[in-house]
Every structure is written in structure tokens, then in C-alpha cells.
N, C-alpha and C positions, 0 to 999 in steps of 0.2 A: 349229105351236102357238105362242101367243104370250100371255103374263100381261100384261094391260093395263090402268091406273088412268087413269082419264077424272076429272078435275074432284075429287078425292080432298081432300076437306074433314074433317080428324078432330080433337077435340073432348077434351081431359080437365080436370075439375073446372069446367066453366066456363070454362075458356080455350083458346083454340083452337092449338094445336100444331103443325098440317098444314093449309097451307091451298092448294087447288086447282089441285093435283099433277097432274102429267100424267105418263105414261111406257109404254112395251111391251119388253118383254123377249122375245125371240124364242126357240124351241128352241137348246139349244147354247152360251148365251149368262149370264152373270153381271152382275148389275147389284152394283156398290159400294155402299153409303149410308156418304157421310163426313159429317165435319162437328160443328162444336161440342158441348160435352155440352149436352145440353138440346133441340138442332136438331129432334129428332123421328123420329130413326132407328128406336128400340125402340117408339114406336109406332108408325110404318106399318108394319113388322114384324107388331106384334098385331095391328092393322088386316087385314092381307092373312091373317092365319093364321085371322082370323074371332074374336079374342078382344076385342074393339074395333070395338063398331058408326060410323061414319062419321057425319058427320051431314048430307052433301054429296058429290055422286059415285058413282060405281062402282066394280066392279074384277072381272074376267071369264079365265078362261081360255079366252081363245077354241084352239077347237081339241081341246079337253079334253071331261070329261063334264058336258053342258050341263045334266045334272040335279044336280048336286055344285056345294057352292061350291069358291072358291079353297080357305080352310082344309081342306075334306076332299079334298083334291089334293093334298094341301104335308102336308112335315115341319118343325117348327117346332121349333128350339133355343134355349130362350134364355137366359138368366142362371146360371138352375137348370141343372140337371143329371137332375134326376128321376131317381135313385139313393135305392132303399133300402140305407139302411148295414146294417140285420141280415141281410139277403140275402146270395147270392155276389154273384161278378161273373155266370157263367153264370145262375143261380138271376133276378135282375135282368135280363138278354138273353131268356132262356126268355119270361120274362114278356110284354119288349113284341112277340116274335117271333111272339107268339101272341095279342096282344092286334090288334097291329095289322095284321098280315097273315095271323092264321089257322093252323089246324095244319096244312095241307097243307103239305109241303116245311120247313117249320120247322126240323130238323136241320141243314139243307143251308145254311141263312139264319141260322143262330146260326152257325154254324163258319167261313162265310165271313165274317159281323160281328166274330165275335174273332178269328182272325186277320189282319183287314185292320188294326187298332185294335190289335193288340201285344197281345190279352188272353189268349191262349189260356195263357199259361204261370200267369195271375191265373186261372184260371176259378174255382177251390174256394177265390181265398180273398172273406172277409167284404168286402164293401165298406165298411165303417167300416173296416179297416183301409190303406187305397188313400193315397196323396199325392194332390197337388188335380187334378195332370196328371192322374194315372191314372182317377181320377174325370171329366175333363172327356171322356179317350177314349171311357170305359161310357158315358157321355150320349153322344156324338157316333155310338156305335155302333147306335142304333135307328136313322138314315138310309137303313144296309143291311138292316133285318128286316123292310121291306114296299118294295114299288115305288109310289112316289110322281113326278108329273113336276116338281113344285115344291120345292125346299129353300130354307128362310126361317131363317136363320144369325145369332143375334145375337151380334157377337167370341165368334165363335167357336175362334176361337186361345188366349183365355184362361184362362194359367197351363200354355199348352204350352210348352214348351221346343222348338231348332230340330226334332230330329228327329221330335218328334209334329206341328207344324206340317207337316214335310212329306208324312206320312202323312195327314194332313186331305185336303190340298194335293192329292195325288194320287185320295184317295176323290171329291174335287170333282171333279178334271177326268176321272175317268171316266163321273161324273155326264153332265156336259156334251157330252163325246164322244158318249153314246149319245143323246143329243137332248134333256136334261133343263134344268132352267131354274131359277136359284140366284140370290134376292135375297140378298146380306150385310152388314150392317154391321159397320164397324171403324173401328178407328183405328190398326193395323198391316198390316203388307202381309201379303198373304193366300197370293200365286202361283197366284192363279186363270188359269185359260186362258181367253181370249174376254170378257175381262171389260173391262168400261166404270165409271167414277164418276160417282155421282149425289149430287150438292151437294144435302140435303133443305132447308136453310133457302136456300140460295141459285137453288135452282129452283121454291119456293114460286108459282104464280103463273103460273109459265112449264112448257113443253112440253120435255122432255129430246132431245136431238140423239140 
């Protein structure tokens, strides 16, 4: 399996942001996106999650389900959180556990998501009431409540502290271990396994090594 952008030209307000990208990401394997604010990270991100049409290019998961796009392959994190605060934290997991992967096995896929993500001892309380960490874990925890081969991570480290970093950290490289395939942008180090940098303004043009 391998996520591949061919010629990836992307476009907002009339100006062009991303221009004729190239890259493949193979099973197993993370790709970095660094690089100045403004460079284009957080859009090829939307671009690749299918929230951001291209105006030039492709981009295919070869290997994947050729009737799906990339977006319906891929788990996309980005700014937000998508946290209702009058919810719990369970009550908010329940939701996307069931949204996105269904009620078969759902139990089994909330209780592995909260205790992977430190939530289990939060499940009854209110998400409004959470610090911003705890709120960034509840979002980071729908990755595990459907099987995806794609995870699309915009800093996603941010407002972790070291020991939720390394709990990401480890959720990723199990990802990876089992053949899954992890675009992320940052500008902190991640402790991804198998992972490579992709300069987006500085490979604008050109074909990633």
C-alpha cells in the first residue's frame, strides 16, 4: 500500500499554496510536513483528507479501496478537537465509535480508545470541564474507534505535555508497525518510527527522495 500525490497543485482564495508536489508514502512509513507557517502543511493535509479540492494533480491510495477516496481511508485531526463540551468524555467516544466504525464491537473500540489516551479514569466527567491536554487526548482518541490505513495529524502534539506526547507517540508507531501510513505536520518532534521530512515549500516542484 502506498499514498501517493502526483503533481498536487492546491489553491486557496486565489492564491496558490501548494504547488506540483510530488511524494509516496509507503505501508509502515510517516511522512513529516515541516516548514514555515504559511508553507502549506495544513492544506495538503485538507487536500489529502478530501476537504480541499486541488486544482492540479492527484492523489490515490494505491493499494487501498479503489472505490474510496483518500479522505474516506484516512483519519484527519486537525486544529479542532471535535469535542462536545456538554457531553462526557465517554458519552463524546460513544459517539464517534459509532459514527465512524459502527456498532459492532464498539465497546471493545471505546475502552481500548480510553485507555490507550489516559481517559478512562475522565470517562463521566463533562468535557467542558477537561484542561486543553485532556481535550487534545478525547480528539486524538477517535484514530482508535474505527480502522483506517491513513492518519492525517495536523501538530498534533499540541498543548500535550511530555507524557501525553509519548502516549500519541506510541498510539502512532503501533499504527505503523501494523502497516498503516501517517502524514503529520509539526513543528516539534513527534518520536515517530519510520518517519522521513517533507520540506512542503522547499519541495514545491520537486519529487520527495
Amino acid at each position: 500500500m502506498q499514498l501517493i500525490a502526483e503533481n498536487l497543485t492546491i489553491e486557496r482564495g486565489g492564491r496558490t499554496i501548494v504547488q506540483s508536489v510530488f511524494f509516496a508514502v509507503p505501508a509502515a512509513q510517516a511522512l513529516i510536513l515541516v516548514g514555515r507557517n504559511g508553507a502549506g502543511k495544513t492544506t495538503l493535509l485538507r487536500a489529502l483528507a478530501g476537504l480541499l479540492r486541488p486544482v492540479a494533480g492527484s492523489m490515490k491510495l494505491d493499494g487501498g479501496n479503489d472505490e474510496l477516496t483518500v479522505g474516506e481511508q484516512a483519519h484527519f485531526v486537525g486544529h479542532a478537537n471535535a469535542v462536545k463540551a456538554n457531553l462526557t468524555v465517554r458519552e463524546n467516544v460513544d459517539f464517534w465509535a459509532r459514527y465512524l466504525g459502527g456498532h459492532d464491537g464498539a465497546e471493545t473500540r471505546i475502552a481500548n480508545a480510553l485507555s490507550t489516551f489516559a481517559l478512562t479514569d475522565l470517562s463521566e466527567f463533562p468535557a467542558a470541564y477537561l484542561s486543553a491536554g485532556q481535550k487534545r487526548r478525547l480528539g486524538l482518541a477517535r484514530l482508535l474507534l474505527a480502522a483506517r490505513p491513513v492518519w492525517l495529524l495536523d501538530e498534533p502534539n499540541v498543548s500535550l505535555d511530555a507524557a501525553s506526547t509519548a502516549i500519541l507517540s506510541a498510539a502512532v508507531n503501533a499504527h505503523l508497525r501494523a502497516g498503516g501510513i501517517v502524514v503529520a505536520a509539526t513543528h516539534l518532534p513527534l518520536g515517530f518510527e519510520s518517519a522521513r521530512e517533507f520540506n512542503v515549500a522547499a519541495m514545491s516542484g520537486r519529487e520527495a527522495a
